[in-house]
N, C-alpha and C positions, 0 to 999 in steps of 0.2 A: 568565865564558866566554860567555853570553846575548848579553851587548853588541856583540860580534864582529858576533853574525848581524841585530841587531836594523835595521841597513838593509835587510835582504832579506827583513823582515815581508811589505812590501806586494804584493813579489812573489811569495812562498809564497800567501799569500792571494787575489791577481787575476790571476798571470802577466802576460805583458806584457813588456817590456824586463826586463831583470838591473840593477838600480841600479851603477853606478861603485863607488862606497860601499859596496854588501855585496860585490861582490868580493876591495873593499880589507878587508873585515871577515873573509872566509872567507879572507885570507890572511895576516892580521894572529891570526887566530886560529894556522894551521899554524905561523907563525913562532915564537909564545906555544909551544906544547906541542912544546920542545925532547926532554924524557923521558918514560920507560915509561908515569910516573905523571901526567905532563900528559897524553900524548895519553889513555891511559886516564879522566884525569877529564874532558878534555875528549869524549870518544865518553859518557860518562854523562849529558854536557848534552845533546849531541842529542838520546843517544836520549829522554829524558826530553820531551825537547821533541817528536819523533816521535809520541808515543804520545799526544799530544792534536789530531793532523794528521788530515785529514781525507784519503782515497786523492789526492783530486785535489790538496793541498798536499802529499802525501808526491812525488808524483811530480812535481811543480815542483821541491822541496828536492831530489830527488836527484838532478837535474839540474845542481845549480848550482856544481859543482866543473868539469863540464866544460866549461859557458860561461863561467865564470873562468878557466878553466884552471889551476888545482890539482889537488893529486895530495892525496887522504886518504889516511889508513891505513887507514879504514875506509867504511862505506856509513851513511846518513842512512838509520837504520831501528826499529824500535821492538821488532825482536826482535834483536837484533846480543848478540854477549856482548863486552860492553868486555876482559871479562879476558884474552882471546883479541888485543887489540891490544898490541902490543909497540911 
């Protein structure tokens, strides 16, 4: 699931432009977690990834569904409870 977001490193990290390619990866991701138990595993990668974000990378990544324009099920956060996503 990682590899989805991993073009939108450099922007989590420096902001700037939204690369092409992690948009394509934040929606190649939504496409991936067709069911309960993807999107669930998939909100465990965030958050997981979340929780080593620094404030000013959290609020870049949670940014970046709506400069792609995607729709999650959930929010890019490091207290979120996946269980809670359907």
């Amino acid at each position: 699931m990682k590899s989805y977001l991993l073009p939108c490193l450099n922007y989590v990290r420096s902001g700037g432009d939204v690369p092409s390619d992690c948009c394509g990866g934040l929606t190649g991701l939504v496409n991936a977690a067709r069911t309960t138990d993807d999107r669930r595993a998939a909100c465990n990668c965030e958050k997981s990834m979340a929780e080593n974000l620094s404030n000013d990378e959290l609020n870049r990544i949670e940014t970046l569904p709506d400069k792609c324009g995607v729709t999650l099920p959930y929010n890019f956060s490091p207290s979120i409870d996946c269980s809670q996503v359907n």
